[in-house]
C-alpha positions as CSV (number, residue, x, y, z in Angstrom):
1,X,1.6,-18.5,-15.3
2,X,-1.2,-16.7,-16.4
3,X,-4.1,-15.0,-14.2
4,X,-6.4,-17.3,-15.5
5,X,-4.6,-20.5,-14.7
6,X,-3.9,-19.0,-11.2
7,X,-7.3,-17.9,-10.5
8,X,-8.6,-21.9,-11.5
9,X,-5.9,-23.4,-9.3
10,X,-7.5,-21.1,-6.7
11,X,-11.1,-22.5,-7.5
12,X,-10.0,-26.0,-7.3
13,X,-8.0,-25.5,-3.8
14,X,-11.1,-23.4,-2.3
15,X,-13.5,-26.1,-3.5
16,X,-11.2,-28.5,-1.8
17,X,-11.1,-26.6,1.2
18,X,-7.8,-25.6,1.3
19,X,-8.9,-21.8,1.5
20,X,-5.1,-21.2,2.7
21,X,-3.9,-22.1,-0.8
22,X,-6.5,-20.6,-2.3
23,X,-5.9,-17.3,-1.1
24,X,-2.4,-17.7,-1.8
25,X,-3.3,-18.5,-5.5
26,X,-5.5,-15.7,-5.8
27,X,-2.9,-13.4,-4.1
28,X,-0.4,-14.3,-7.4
29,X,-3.2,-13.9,-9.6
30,X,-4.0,-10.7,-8.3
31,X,-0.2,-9.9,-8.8
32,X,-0.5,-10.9,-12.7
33,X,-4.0,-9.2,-12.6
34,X,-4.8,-6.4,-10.1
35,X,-7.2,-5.1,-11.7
36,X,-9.4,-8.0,-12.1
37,X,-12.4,-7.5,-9.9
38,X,-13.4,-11.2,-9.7
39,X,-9.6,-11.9,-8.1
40,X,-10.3,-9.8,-4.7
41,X,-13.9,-10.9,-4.4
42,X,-12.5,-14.5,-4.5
43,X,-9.5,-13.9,-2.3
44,X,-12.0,-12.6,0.1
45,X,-14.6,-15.3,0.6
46,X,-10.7,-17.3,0.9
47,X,-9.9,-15.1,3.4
48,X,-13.4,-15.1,4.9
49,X,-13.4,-19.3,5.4
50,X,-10.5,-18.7,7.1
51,X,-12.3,-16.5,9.5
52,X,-9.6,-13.4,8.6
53,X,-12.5,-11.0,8.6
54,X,-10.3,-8.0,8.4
55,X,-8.6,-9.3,5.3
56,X,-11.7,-10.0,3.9
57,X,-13.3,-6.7,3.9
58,X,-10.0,-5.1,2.6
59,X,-10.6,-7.2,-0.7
60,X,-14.7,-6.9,-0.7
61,X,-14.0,-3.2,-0.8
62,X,-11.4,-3.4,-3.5
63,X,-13.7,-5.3,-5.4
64,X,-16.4,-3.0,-5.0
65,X,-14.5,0.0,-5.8
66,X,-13.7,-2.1,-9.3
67,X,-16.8,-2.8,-10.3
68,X,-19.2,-1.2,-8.5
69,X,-22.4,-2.5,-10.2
70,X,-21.9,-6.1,-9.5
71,X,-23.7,-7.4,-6.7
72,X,-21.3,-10.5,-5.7
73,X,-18.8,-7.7,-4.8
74,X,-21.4,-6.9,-2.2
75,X,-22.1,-9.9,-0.7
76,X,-18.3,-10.0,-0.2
77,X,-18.8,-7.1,1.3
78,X,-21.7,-7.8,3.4
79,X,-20.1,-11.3,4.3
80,X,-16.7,-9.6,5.9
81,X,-19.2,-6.8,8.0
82,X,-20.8,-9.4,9.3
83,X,-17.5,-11.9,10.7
84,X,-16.7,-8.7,12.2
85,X,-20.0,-8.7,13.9
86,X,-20.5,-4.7,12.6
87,X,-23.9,-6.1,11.3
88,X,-25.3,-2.7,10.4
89,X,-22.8,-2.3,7.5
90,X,-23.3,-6.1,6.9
91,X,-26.9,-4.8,6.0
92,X,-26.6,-1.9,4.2
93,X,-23.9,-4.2,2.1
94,X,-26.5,-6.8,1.1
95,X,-29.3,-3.9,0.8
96,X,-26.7,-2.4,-1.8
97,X,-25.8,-5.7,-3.1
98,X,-30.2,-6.3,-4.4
99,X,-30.4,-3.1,-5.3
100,X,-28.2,-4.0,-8.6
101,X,-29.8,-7.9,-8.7
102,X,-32.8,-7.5,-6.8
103,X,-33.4,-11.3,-7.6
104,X,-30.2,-12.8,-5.6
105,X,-31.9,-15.2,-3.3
106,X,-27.9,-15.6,-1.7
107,X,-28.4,-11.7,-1.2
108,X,-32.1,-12.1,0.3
109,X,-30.9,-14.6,2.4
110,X,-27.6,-12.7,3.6
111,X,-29.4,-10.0,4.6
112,X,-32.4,-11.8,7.0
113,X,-29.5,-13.6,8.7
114,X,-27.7,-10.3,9.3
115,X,-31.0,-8.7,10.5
116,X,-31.6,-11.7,13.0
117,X,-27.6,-11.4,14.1
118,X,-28.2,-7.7,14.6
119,X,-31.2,-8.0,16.7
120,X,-30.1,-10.4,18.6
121,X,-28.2,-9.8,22.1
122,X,-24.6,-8.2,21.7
123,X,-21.8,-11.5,21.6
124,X,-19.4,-11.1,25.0
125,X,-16.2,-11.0,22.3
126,X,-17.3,-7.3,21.6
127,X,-15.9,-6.4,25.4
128,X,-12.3,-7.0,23.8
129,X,-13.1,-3.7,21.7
130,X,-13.6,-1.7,24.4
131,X,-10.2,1.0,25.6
132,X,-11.7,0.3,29.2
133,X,-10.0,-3.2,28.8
134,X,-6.9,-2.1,28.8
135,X,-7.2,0.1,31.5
136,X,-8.2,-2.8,33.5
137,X,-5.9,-5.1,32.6
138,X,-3.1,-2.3,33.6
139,X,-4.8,-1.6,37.0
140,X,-4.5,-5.3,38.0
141,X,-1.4,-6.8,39.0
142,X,-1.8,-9.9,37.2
143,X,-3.2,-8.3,33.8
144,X,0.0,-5.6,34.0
145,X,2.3,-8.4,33.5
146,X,0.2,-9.7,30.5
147,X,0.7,-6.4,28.6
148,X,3.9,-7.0,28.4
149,X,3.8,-10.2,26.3
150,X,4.0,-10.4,22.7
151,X,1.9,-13.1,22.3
152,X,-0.6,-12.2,24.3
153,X,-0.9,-8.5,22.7
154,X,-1.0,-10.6,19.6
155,X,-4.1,-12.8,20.7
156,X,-6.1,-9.9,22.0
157,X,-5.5,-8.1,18.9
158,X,-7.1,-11.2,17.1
159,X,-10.0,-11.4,19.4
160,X,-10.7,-7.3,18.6
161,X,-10.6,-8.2,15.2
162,X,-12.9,-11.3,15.1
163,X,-14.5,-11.5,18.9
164,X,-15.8,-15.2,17.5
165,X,-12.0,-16.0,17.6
166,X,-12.2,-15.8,21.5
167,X,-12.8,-19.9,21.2
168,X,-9.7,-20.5,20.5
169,X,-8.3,-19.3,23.0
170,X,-10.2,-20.1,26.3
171,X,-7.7,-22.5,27.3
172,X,-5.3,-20.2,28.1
173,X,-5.4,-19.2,31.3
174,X,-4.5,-15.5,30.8
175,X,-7.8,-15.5,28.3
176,X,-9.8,-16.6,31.7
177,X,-8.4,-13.7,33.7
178,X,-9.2,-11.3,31.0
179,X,-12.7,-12.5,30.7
180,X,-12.3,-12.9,34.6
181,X,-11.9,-9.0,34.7
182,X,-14.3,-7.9,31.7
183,X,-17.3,-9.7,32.8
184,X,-16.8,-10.0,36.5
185,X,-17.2,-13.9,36.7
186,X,-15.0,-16.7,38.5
187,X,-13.4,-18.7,35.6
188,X,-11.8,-22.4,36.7
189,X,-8.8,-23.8,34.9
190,X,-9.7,-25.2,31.8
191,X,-10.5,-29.4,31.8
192,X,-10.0,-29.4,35.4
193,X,-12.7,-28.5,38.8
194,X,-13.4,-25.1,39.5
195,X,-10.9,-24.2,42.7
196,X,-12.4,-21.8,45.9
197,X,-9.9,-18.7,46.0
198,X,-8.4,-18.9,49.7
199,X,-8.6,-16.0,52.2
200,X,-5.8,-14.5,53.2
201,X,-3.9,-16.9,55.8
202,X,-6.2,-19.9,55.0
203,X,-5.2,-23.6,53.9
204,X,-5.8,-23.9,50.4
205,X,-8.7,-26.6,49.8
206,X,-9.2,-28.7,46.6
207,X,-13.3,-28.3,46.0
208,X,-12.6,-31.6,43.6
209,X,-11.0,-33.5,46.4
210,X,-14.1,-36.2,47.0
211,X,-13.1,-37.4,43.4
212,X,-10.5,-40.4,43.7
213,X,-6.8,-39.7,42.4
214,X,-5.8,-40.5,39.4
215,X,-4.0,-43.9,38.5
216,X,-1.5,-42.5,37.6
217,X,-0.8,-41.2,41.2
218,X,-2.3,-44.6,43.0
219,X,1.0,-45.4,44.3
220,X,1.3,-42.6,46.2
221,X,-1.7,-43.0,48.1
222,X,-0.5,-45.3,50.7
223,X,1.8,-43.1,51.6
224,X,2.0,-39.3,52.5
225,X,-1.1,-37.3,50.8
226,X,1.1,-35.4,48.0
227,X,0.7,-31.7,48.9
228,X,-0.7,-29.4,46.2
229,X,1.2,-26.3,46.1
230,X,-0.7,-23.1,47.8
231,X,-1.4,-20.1,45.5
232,X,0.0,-16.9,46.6
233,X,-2.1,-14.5,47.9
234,X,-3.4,-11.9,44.8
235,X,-2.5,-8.6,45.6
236,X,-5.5,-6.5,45.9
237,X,-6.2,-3.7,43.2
238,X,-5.6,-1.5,46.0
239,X,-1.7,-2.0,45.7
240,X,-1.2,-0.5,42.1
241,X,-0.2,3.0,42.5
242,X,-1.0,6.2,41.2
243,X,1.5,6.9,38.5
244,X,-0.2,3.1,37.0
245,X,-3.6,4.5,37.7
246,X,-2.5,7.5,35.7
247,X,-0.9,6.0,32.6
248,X,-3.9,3.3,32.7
249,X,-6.0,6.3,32.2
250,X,-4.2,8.2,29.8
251,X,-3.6,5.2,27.8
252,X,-7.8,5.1,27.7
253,X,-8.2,8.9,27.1
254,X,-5.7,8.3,23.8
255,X,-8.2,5.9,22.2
256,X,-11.1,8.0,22.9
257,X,-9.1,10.6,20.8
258,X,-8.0,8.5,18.7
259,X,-11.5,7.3,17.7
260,X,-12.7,10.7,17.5
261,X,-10.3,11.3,15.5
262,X,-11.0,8.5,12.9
263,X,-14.4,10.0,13.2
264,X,-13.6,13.6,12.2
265,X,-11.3,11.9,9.1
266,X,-14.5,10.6,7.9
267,X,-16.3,13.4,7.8
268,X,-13.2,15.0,6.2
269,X,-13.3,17.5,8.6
270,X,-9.0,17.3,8.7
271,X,-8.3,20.1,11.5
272,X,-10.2,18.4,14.1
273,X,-8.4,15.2,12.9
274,X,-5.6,16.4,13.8
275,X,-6.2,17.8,16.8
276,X,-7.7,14.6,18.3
277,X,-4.5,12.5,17.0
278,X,-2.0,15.2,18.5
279,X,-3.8,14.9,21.8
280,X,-3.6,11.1,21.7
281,X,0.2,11.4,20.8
282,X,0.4,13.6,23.8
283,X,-1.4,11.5,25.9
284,X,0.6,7.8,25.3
285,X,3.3,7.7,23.0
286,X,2.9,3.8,22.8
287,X,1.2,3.4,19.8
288,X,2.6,3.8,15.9
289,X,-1.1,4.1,14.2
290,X,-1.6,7.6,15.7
291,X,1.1,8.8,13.9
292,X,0.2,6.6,10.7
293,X,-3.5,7.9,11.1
294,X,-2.3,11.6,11.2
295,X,0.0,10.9,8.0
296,X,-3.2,9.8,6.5
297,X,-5.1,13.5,7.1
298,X,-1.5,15.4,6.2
299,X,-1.7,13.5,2.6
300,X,-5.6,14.2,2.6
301,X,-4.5,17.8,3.0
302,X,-1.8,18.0,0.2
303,X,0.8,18.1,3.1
304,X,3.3,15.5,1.0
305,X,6.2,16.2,3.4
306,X,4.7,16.1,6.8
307,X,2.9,12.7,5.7
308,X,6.0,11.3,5.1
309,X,7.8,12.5,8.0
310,X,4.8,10.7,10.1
311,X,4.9,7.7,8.3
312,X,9.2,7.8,8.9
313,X,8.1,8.1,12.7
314,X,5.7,5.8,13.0
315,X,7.7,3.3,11.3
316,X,10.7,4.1,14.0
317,X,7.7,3.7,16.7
318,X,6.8,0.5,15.6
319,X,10.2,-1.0,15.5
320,X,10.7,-0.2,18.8
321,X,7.2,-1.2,20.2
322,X,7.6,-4.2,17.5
323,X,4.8,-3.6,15.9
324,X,2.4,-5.8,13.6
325,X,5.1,-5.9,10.3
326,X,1.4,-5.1,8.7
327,X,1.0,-2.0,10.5
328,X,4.5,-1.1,9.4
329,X,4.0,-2.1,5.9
330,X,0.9,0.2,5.6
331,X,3.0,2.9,6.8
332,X,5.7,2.7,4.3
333,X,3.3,2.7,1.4
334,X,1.5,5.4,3.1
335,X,5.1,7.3,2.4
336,X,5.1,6.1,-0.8
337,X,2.3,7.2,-1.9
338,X,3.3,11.1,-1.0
339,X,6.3,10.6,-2.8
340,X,4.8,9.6,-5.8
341,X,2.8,12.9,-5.0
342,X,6.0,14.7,-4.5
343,X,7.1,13.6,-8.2
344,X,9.8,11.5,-5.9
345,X,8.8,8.7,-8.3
346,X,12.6,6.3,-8.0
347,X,12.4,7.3,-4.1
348,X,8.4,5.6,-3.7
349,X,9.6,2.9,-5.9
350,X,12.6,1.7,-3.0
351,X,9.7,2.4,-0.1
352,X,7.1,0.2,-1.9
353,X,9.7,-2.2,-2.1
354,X,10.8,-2.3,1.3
355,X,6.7,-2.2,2.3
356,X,6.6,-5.5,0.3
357,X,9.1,-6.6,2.1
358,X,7.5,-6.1,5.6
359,X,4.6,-7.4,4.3
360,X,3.4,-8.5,0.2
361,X,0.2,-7.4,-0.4
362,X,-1.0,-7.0,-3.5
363,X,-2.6,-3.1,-3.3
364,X,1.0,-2.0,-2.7
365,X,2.2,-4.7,-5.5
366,X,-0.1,-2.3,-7.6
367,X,1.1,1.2,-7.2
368,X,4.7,-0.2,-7.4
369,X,4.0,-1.8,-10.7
370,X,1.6,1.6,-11.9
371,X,4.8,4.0,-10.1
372,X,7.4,2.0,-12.7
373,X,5.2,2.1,-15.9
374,X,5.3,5.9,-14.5
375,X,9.1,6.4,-14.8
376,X,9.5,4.3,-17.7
377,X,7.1,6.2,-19.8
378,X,8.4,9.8,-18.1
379,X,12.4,8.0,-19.0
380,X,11.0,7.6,-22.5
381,X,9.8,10.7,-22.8
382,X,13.1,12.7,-22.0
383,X,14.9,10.5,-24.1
384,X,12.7,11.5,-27.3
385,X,14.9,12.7,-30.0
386,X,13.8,13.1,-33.7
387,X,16.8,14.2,-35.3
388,X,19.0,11.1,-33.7
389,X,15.8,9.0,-34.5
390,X,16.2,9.9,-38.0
391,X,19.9,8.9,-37.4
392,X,19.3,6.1,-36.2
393,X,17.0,5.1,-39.3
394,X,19.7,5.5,-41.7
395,X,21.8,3.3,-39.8
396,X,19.3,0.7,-40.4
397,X,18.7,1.2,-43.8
398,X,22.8,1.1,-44.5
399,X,23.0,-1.9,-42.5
400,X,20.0,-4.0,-44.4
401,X,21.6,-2.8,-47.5
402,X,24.9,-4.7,-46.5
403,X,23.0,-7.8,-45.1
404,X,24.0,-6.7,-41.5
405,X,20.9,-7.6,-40.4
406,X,21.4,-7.5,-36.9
407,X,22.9,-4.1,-36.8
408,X,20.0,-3.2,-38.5
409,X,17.8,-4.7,-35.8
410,X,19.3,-2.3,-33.7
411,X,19.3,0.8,-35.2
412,X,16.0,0.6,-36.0
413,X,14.7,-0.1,-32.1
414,X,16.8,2.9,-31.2
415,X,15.2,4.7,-33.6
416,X,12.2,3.7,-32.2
417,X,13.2,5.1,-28.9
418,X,14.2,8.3,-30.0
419,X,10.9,8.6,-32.2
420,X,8.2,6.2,-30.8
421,X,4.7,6.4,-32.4
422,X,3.3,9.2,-30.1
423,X,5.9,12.0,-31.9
424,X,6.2,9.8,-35.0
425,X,4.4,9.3,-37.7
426,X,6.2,7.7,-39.8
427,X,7.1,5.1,-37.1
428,X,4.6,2.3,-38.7
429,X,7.4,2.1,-41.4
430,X,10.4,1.8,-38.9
431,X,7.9,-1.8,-38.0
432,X,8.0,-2.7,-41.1
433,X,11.7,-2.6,-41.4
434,X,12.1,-4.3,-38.7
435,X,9.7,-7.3,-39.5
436,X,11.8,-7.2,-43.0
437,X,15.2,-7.6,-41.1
438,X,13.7,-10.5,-38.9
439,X,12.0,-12.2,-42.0
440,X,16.0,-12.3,-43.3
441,X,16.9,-13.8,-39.8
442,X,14.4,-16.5,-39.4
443,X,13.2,-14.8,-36.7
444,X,9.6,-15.0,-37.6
445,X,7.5,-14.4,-34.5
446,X,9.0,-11.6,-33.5
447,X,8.5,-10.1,-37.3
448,X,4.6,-10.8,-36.8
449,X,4.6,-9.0,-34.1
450,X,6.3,-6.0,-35.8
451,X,4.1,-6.8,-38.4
452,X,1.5,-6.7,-36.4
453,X,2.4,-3.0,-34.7
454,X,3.0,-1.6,-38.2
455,X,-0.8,-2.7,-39.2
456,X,-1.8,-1.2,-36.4
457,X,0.0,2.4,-36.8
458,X,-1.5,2.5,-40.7
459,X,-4.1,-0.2,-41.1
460,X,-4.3,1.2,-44.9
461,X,-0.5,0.3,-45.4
462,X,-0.2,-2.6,-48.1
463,X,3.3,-3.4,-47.4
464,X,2.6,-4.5,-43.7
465,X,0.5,-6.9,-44.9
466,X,2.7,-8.5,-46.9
467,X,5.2,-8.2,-44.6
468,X,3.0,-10.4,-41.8
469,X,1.9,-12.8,-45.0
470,X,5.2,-13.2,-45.8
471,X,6.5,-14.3,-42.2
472,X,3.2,-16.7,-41.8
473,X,3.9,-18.4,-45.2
474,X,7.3,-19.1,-43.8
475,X,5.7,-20.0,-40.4
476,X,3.5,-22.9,-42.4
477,X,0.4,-21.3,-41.5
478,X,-0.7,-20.8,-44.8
479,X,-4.4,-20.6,-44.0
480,X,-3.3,-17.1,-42.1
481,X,-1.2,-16.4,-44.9
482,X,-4.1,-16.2,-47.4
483,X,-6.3,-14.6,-45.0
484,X,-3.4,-11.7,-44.4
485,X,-3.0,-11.2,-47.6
486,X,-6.6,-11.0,-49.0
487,X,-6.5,-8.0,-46.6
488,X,-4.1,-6.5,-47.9
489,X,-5.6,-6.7,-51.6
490,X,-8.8,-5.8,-50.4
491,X,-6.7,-2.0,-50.1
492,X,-4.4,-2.5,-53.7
493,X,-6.1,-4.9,-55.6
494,X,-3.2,-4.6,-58.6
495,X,-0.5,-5.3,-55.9
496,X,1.7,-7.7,-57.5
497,X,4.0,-8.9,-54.3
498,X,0.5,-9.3,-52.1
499,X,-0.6,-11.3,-55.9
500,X,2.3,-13.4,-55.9
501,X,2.3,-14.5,-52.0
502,X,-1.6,-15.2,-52.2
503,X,-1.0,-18.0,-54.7
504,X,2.1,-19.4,-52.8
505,X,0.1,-19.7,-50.1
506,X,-2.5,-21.1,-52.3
507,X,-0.2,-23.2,-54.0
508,X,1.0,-24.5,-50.2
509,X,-2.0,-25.2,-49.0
510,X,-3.6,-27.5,-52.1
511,X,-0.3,-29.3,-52.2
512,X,-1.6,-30.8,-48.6
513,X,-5.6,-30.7,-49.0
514,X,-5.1,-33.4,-52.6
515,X,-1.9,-35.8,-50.4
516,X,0.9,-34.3,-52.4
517,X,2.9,-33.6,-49.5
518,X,5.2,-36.0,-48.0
519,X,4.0,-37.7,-44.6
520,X,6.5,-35.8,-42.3
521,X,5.3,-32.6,-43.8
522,X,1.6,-33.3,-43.0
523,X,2.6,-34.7,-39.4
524,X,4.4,-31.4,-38.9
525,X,1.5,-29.4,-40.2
526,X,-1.1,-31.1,-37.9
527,X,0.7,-30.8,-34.8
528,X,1.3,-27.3,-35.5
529,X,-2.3,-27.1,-36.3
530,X,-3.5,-29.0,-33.4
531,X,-1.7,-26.7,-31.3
532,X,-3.8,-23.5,-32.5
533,X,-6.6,-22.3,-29.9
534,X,-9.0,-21.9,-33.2
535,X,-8.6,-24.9,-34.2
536,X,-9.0,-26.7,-31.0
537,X,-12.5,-25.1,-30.4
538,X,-13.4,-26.5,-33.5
539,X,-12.5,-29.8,-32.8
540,X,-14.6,-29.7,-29.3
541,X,-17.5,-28.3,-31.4
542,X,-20.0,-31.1,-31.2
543,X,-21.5,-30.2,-34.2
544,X,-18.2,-30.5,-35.9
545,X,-17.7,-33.6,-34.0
546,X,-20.8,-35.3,-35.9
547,X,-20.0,-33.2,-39.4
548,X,-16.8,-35.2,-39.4
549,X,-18.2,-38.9,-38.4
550,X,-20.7,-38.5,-41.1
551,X,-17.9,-38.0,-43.6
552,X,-16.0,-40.5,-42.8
553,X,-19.6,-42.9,-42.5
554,X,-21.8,-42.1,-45.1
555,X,-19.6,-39.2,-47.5
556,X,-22.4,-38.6,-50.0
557,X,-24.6,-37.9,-47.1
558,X,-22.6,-36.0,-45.5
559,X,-22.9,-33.9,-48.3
560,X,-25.6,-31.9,-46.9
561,X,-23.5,-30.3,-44.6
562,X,-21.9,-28.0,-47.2
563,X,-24.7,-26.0,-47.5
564,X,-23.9,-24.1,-44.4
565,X,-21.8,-21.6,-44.8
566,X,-20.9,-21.9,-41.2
567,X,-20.1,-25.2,-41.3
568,X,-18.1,-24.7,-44.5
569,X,-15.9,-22.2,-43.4
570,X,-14.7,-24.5,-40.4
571,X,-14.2,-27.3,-43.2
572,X,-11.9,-24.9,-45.1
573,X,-10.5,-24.1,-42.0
574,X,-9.6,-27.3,-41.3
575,X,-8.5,-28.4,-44.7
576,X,-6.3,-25.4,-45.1
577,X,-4.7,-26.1,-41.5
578,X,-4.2,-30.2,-43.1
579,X,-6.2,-32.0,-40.4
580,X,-8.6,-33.2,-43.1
581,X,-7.7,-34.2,-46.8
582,X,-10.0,-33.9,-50.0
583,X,-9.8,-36.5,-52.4
């Protein structure tokens, strides 16, 4: 399927609101396509309904950085900053976004409602970005344990990357203990009364209990009072020890570092980079993006092998830690990508492929795609050999000779490969060859297109003209015919085999306009007609449309017509490809 049909499946499902689909059409468009800058800037407002703000600005920027003077790929960009509530970038986005369509009233409008968002009082989801959160949560009993969770690591990680996700998740307890600890405040269980922590010792007391029970428990009222189960005491934050205190801390200091770090990568100042990432590495061993973010400043610095053996390190980290498969995946086309520096080109090819495999996204689909066309041209290359080319040729020409048409087929594509058109200039005629031998085989689209490549090489070579003539004639498009070999007379007028196909074709084509031709051949001449894209436009034309109802109306006045030549030649057209019949 096409990019084009993909992307339009992605229209329809994002104008249904299935942005899910959407994205997921866009994402195998983008495959088909990556270098389409409407693809990512559609994948992103996707990704953007979706509220995957992250994923989002990932494709704004690829957009951007694809077309850099249109100002949609801003407002993508702007659009993403601003999910992510970083509304300062949102601005300068949409402020970069009117400076190439300073008329955008979706830009003007953007931009106010960032403004407004950025003045007004920071959201309580930005906490969840702060390191001190963690050290919190690891100083208290009750948060320790959460750390430990995968699916809780997971949520918080959601929260940091869209703090507007935090509604979602305010049902779960653990959320109200985190929030509980950030902000200081008393959170009850969710849909139930707020309940009155006990002291120490005390009866626990149900602050709810003047509501009645229940139905569902009315039975039991006559009875003995059911019990509600007492809490255990907390423990107080007194109880965590020193080593936990420590790590809690140290786990802190390593974001600070790590976030000068990303700092100092900015400014492309690399030693300090590194220094920051090698003191967070010192500090907590716990997390795989220090090493990936270090890889990052090696490959900055030309240091191919040390990148990769960071990226190998990180990726054994974040197995063990297991790790976003995202993170992971970055990290492996992070090696990749030094190979291909390296020259490694077969080696970045297998890690690209096992980064897709963690995780298939389309920038890495990209470089594997650009790292094969790579070896395939570098393979070609080596195996460039004109003496074996010119071997090769005469194979072909024996075999023709003898009617061994496939073997001639053969020898001249390996001829081809030995001498391809960059070394060769005589390769236009090893084309023409070939569209000869497929012209003897019936094989007539392929010979167009070798007609086609051998017009191309030499657009001043007769013979590939009659060549492509020659295969159209046979194909029944004899409206192409004439027009290929016009062109070719138009370089040798006196050129008796371009001459003699001309008035076939001619010949061909009268035999339908005057009804000479038998019903099934006209049928089969139509719907072969009817399936070219030219003459479908012409068809839709609604000038056309009314041209041919006046014919078939009022024919002498309808005559009128004919004295546009624009109109004419779309008659002819027509005519020639049998949909209409002049009697």
């Amino acid at each position: 399927m096409s990019s084009d049909e993909l992307k339009a499946k992605g229209n329809a499902a994002f104008s249904a609101g299935n942005f899910e689909e959407a994205a997921k059409f866009f994402t195998e468009a983008i495959a088909v396509d990556p270098s389409n800058h409407v693809l990512y800037s559609n994948r992103s407002a996707s990704y953007a309904s979706l509220k995957r703000y992250t994923d989002a600005l990932d494709d704004a920027k690829k957009c951007v950085s694809l077309k850099p003077d249109w100002a949609k790929g801003y407002s993508r960009l702007g659009a993403a900053y601003h999910g992510l509530g970083e509304y300062p970038e949102a601005i300068k986005a949409y402020e970069d976004g009117l400076q190439r369509n300073a008329n955008s009233e979706q830009l003007k409008s953007a931009l106010e409602e960032a403004r407004a968002a950025a003045a007004a009082p920071r959201r309580p989801g930005s906490i969840f970005s702060s390191p001190e959160l963690l050290m919190k949560l690891a100083m208290d009993p009750r948060g320790k344990a959460l750390l430990g969770q995968p699916d809780f690591m997971a949520m918080l990680g959601d929260i940091q990357n869209d703090p507007s996700r935090i509604n979602a998740y305010l049902k779960d307890p653990r959320m109200q203990l985190v929030l509980e600890l950030a902000l200081g405040a008393k959170f009850g269980p969710p849909g139930g009364a707020e309940e009155e922590e006990p002291a120490a010792g005390s009866s626990h007391t149900d602050a709810d209990s003047h509501k009645p029970a229940p139905a569902a428990s009315a039975a039991h009222s006559h009875s003995q009072p059911a019990k509600k189960p007492e809490p255990e005491p907390e423990p107080a934050a007194s109880q965590v020890s020193e080593e936990e205190r420590a790590a809690a801390a140290k786990k802190a200091e390593a974001l600070k570092e790590k976030e000068l770090g990303n700092e100092a990568y900015k400014k492309k100042e690399f030693e300090t980079a590194i220094a920051h990432y090698n003191k967070a590495i010192e500090l907590f061993d716990g997390d795989m993006t220090f090493l990936t973010n270090r890889a990052a400043v090696y490959f900055e610095q030309g240091e191919f092998e040390k990148c990769i053996a960071d990226c190998d390190a990180a990726v054994d980290k974040g197995r063990e830690l297991r790790a976003d498969f995202k993170v992971i995946a970055r990290a492996l086309t992070r090696k990749g990508n030094a190979l291909v520096k390296l020259n490694k080109l077969e080696e970045a090819i297998a890690v690209y492929n096992k980064s897709l495999m963690e995780h298939r996204n389309a920038d890495t689909l990209a470089l594997l795609h650009k790292t094969e066309k790579t070896l395939k041209e570098r393979r070609e290359t080596e195996y460039i050999n004109m003496d074996l080319c010119e071997e090769e040729r005469e194979k072909g020409n024996t075999a023709f000779k003898e009617q061994r048409y496939p073997e001639a087929v053969q020898a001249y594509q390996e001829a081809l490969k030995r001498g391809p058109p960059a070394v060769n200039p005589e390769a236009y005629k090893l084309y023409s060859n070939l569209a000869a031998c497929y012209t003897k085989l019936g094989a007539y689209p392929e010979g167009v297109k070798a007609a086609d490549k051998c017009i191309e090489l030499k657009p001043d070579f007769a013979k590939g003209y009659s060549r492509k003539g020659t295969l159209q004639y046979f194909m029944k498009e004899y409206d192409k015919a004439i027009e290929t070999y016009n062109k070719g007379l138009e370089l040798e007028p006196d050129n008796t085999e371009l001459q003699e196909g001309l008035q076939r074709a001619v010949e061909a084509i009268s035999r339908f306009a005057s009804g000479q031709a038998s019903a099934e051949e006209v049928k089969e001449r139509q719907a072969r007609s009817l399936s070219d894209p030219e003459i479908q436009n012409i068809l839709k034309d609604p000038v056309m449309q009314q041209v041919l109802r006046d014919f078939q109306e009022d024919p002498r006045g309808a005559q009128k017509h004919l004295k546009s030549p624009e109109i004419m030649v779309k008659i002819n057209k027509l005519v020639a490809a049998g949909i209409i019949q002049v009697k």
